[in-house]
C-alpha positions as CSV (number, residue, x, y, z in Angstrom):
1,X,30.2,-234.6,-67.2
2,X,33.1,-234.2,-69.5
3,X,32.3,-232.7,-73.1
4,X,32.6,-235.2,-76.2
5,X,35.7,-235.7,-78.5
6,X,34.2,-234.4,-81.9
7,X,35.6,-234.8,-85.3
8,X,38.1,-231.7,-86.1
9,X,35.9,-231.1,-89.1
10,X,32.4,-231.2,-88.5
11,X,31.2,-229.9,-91.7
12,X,28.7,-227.0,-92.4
13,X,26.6,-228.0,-89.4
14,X,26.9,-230.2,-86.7
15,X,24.9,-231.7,-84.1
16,X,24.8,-233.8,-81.3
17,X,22.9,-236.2,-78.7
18,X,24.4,-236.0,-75.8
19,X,25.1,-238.5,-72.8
20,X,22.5,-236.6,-70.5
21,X,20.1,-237.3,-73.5
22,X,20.4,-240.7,-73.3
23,X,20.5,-240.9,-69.5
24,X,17.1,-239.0,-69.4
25,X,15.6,-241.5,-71.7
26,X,16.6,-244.9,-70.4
27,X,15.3,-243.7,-66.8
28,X,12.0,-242.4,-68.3
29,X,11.5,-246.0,-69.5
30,X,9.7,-248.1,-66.8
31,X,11.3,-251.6,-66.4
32,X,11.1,-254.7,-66.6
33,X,11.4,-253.1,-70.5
34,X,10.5,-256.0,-73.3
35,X,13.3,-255.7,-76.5
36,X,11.6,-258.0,-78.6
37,X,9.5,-260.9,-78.8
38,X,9.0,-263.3,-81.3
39,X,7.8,-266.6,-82.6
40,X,8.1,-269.2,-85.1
41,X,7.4,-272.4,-86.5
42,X,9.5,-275.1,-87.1
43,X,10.4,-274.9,-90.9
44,X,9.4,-278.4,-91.5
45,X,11.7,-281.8,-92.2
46,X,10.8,-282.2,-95.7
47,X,13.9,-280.8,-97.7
48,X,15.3,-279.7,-94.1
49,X,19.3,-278.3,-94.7
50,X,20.5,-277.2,-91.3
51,X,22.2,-273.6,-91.7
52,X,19.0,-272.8,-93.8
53,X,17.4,-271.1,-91.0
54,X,19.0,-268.8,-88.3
55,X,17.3,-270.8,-85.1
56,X,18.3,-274.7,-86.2
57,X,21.0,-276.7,-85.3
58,X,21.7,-280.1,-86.7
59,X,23.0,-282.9,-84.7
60,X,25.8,-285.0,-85.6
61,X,25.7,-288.5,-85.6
62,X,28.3,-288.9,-82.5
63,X,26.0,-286.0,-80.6
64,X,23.1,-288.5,-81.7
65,X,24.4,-291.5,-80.3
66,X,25.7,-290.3,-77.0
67,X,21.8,-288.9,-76.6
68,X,20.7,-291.8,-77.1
69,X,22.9,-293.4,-74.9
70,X,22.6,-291.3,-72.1
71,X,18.9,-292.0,-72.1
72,X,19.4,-295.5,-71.8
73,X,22.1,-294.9,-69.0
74,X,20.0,-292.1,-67.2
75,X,23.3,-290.4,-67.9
76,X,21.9,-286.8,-69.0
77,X,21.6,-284.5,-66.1
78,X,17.9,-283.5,-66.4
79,X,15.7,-286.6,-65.8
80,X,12.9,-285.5,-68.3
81,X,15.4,-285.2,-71.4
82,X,16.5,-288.8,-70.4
83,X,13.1,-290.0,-69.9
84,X,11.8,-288.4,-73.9
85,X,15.0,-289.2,-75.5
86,X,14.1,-292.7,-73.8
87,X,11.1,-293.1,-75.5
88,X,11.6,-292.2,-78.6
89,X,14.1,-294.5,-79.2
90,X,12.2,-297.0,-77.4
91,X,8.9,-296.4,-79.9
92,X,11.3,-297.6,-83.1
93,X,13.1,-300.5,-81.2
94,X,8.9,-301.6,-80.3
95,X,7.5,-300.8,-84.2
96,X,10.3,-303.0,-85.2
97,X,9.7,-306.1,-82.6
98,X,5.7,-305.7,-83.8
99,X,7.1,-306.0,-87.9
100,X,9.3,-309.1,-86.8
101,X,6.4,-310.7,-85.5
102,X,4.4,-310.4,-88.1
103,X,7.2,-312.0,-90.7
104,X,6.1,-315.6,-89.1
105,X,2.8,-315.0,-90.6
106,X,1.1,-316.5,-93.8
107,X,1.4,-313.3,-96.4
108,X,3.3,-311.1,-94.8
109,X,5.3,-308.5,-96.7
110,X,7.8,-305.7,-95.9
111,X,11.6,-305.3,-94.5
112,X,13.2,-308.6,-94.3
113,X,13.3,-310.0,-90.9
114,X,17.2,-310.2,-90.4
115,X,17.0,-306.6,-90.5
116,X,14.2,-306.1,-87.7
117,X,15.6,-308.6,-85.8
118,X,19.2,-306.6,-85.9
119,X,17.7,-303.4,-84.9
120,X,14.8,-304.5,-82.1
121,X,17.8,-306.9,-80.1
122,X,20.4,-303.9,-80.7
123,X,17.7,-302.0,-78.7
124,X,18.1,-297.9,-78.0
125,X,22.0,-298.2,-78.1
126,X,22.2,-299.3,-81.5
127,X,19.5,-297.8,-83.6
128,X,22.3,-295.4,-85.1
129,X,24.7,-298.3,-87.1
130,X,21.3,-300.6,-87.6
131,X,18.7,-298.6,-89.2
132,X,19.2,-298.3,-92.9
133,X,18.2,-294.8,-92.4
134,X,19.7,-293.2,-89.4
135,X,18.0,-290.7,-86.9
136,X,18.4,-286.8,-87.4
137,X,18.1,-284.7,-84.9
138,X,16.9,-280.7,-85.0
139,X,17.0,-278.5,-82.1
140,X,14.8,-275.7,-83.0
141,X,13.9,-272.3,-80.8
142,X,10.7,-271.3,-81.8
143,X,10.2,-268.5,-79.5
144,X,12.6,-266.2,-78.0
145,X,12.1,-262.8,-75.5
146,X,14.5,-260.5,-74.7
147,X,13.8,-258.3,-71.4
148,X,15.7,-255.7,-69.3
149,X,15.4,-256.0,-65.9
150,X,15.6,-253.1,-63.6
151,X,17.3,-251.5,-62.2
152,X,17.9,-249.4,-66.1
153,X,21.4,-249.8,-67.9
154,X,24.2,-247.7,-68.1
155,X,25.3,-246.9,-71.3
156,X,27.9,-244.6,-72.4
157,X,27.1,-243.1,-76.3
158,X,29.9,-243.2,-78.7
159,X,29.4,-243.0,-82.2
160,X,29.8,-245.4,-84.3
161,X,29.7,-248.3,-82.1
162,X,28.2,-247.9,-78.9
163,X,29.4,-251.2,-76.4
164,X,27.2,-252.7,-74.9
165,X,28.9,-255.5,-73.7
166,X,28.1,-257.0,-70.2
167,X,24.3,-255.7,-70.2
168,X,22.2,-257.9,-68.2
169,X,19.1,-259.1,-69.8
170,X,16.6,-261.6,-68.9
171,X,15.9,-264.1,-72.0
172,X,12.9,-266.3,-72.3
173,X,13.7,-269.0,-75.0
174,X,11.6,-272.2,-76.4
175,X,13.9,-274.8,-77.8
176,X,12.5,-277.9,-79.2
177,X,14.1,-281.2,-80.9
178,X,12.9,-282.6,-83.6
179,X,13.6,-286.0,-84.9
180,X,13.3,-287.0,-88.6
181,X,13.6,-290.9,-88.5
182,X,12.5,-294.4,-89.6
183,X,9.5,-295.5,-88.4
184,X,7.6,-298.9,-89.8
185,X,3.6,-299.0,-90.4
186,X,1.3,-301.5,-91.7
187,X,-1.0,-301.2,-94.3
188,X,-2.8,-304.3,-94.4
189,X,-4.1,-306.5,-91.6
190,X,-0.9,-305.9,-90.3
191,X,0.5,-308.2,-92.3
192,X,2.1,-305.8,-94.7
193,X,4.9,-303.8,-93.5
194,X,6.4,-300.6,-95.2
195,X,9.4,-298.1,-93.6
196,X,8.4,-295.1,-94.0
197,X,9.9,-291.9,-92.7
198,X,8.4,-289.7,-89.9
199,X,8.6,-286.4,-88.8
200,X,7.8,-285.1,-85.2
201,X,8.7,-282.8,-82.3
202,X,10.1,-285.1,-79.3
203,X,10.6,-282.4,-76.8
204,X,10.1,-279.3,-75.6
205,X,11.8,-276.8,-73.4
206,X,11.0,-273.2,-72.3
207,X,13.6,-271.6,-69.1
208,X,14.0,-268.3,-68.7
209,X,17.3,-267.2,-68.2
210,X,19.4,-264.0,-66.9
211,X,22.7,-263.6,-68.6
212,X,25.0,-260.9,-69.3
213,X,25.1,-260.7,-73.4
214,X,27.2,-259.4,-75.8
215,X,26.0,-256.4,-77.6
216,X,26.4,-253.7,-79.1
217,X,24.8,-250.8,-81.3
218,X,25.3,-249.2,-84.6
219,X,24.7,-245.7,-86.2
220,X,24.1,-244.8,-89.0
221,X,21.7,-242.8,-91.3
222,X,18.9,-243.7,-93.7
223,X,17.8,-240.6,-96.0
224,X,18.2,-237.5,-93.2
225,X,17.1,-239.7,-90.1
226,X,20.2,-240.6,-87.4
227,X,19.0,-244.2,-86.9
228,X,20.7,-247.1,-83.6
229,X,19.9,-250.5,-84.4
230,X,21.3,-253.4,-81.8
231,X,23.2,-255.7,-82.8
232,X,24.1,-258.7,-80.7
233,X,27.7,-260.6,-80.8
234,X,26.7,-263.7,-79.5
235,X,24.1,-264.6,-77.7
236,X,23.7,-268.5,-76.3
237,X,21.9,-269.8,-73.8
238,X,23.2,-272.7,-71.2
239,X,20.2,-274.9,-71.4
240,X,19.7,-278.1,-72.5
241,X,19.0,-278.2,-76.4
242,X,19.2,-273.9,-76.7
243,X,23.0,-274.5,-75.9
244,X,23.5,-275.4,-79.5
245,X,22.1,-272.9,-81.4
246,X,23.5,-269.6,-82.0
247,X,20.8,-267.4,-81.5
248,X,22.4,-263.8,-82.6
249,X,21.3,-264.6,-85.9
250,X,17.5,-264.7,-85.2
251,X,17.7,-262.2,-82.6
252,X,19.7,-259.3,-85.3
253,X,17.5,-260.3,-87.5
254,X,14.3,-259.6,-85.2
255,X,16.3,-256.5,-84.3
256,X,17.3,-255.0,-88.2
257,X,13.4,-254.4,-88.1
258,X,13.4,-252.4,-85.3
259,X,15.3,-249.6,-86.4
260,X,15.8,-246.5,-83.3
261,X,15.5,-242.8,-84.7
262,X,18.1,-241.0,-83.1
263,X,17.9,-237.9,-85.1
264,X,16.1,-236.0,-87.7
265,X,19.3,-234.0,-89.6
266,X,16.7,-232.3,-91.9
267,X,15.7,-230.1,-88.5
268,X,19.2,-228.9,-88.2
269,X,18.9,-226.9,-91.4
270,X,15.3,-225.9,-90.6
271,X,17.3,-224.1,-87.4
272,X,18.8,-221.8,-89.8
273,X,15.5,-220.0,-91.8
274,X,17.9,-218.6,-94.2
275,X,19.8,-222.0,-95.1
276,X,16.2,-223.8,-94.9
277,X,14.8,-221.5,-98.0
278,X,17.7,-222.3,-100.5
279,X,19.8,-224.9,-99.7
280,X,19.2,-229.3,-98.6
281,X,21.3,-231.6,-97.0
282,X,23.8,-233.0,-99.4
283,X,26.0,-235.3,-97.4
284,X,25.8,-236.8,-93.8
285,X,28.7,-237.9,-91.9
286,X,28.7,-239.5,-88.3
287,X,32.1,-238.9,-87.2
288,X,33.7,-240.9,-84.2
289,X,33.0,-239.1,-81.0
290,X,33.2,-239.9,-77.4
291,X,30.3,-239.5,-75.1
292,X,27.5,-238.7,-77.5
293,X,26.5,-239.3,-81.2
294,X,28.0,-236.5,-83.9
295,X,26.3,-235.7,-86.5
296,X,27.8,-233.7,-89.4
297,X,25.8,-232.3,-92.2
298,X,27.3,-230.6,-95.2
299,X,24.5,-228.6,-97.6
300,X,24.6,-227.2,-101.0
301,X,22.5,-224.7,-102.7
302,X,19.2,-225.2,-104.6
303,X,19.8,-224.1,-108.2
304,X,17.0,-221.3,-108.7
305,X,14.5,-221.8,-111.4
306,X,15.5,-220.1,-115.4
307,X,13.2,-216.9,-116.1
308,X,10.8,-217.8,-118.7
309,X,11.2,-215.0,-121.9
């Protein structure tokens, strides 16, 4: 294997972890190999602000609509999004036909009955321009796995930035949609209506998928340790309701916790007994190198204590 590209000035010492290192370790590792794996819960509708969370997309009200009318027309290639989509919209046009029926009755109170009429004979297609409050739509992952397969990846070390673009992973993901909408109860013999608004998970989705992300990792130090932390560039999934959410975010964020010690640069001066008894590590530097990580150290001198008179 050909020797690393090193900085010309590696300071007072200098180490380095070496290609053969890193092919020793990722072949010691017995795969299928889990990255991470984490969970959530949806952060709630009340005060929801899309953007405000790293998992959530917002729908816009032409995304909306076309939903809705693609579960009317069985447009939507998967049969079961049709078939929830369906009837949810379907519940509101109902509520609304059971609150214009009551409006015939003797004391009957709530929305006026022009504007139920208008939204139970516009039917699925037009709950979007006849509700007073229109539909919003959330899709939501609230779980996400990152595993790699076998056979184990071939990485090539570089510092700074080590590419891993291209490596294949298999991704488990949960994406749910969420629906913040209208909805009309009654309060009093049924013959009191109010609109009130509702919160609630409409469907839910879990595929696991095998993609080829990209990735890459990061050096740098933290005190005297050498530490890799992934970092992924984009990462979305081609599935129905996942496709709209960027998941890098929650998965970078998953990963900054997760921190990889690469190397302890406090040992390197322990190497030398004579450096280790009056001198510490003053500055680190990771210079760019080629086919491992470089680590230079530079030390200075511990003052020695004033004689007491």
């Amino acid at each position: 294997m050909a020797k690393s590209k090193r900085a010309a000035n590696p300071g007072d010492l200098y180490a380095e972890v070496n290609q053969t290192a890193c092919n020793k370790l990722l072949n010691s590792v017995t795969y299928p190999f889990t990255v991470f794996e984490h969970s959530q819960s949806f952060p709630g509708c009340s005060g929801l602000a899309a953007g405000s969370h790293e998992a959530l997309y917002e729908y816009t009200r032409p995304e909306i609509t076309k939903m809705l009318n693609d579960a009317v027309d069985q447009s939507h290639s998967s049969a079961r999004i049709n078939d929830e989509i369906y009837s949810f919209g379907g519940s509101i046009v109902e509520q609304a036909k059971k609150a214009y029926d009551a409006t015939g009755n003797d004391g009957y109170v709530g929305p006026k009955k022009e504007y139920l009429e208008k939204i139970y004979k516009g039917g699925i297609k037009g709950l979007m321009k006849n509700l007073d409050a229109p539909i919003g739509l959330y899709g939501f992952c609230s779980y996400l796995k990152v595993v790699i397969p076998p056979p184990a990846p071939d990485i090539s070390l570089a510092s700074t930035r080590i590419n891993l673009k291209g490596i294949k992973l298999s991704i488990t993901a949960t994406g749910e949609l969420w629906a913040v909408y209208p909805w009309f109860n009654c309060y009093e013999w049924c013959l009191k209506w109010r609109e009130v608004t509702k919160c609630s998970r409409i469907l839910s989705v879990t595929p696991t998928l095998k993609i080829d992300a990209d990735a890459h990792a990061e050096i740098s130090h933290s005190g005297t340790i050498v530490t890799v932390q992934g970092v992924f560039d984009s990462l979305v999934l081609d599935y129905d309701i996942l496709d709209k959410i960027q998941l890098a975010g929650l998965a970078n964020a998953v990963l900054g916790k997760q921190l990889v010690s690469a190397y302890d640069v406090g040992k390197l001066v322990e190497t030398v007994p004579v450096l280790n008894s009056s001198f510490v590590v003053d500055t680190i530097d990771l210079p760019p190198t080629v086919g491992g990580i470089g680590v230079a150290v530079t030390v200075k001198q511990i003052p020695k204590p004033k004689r007491k008179h």
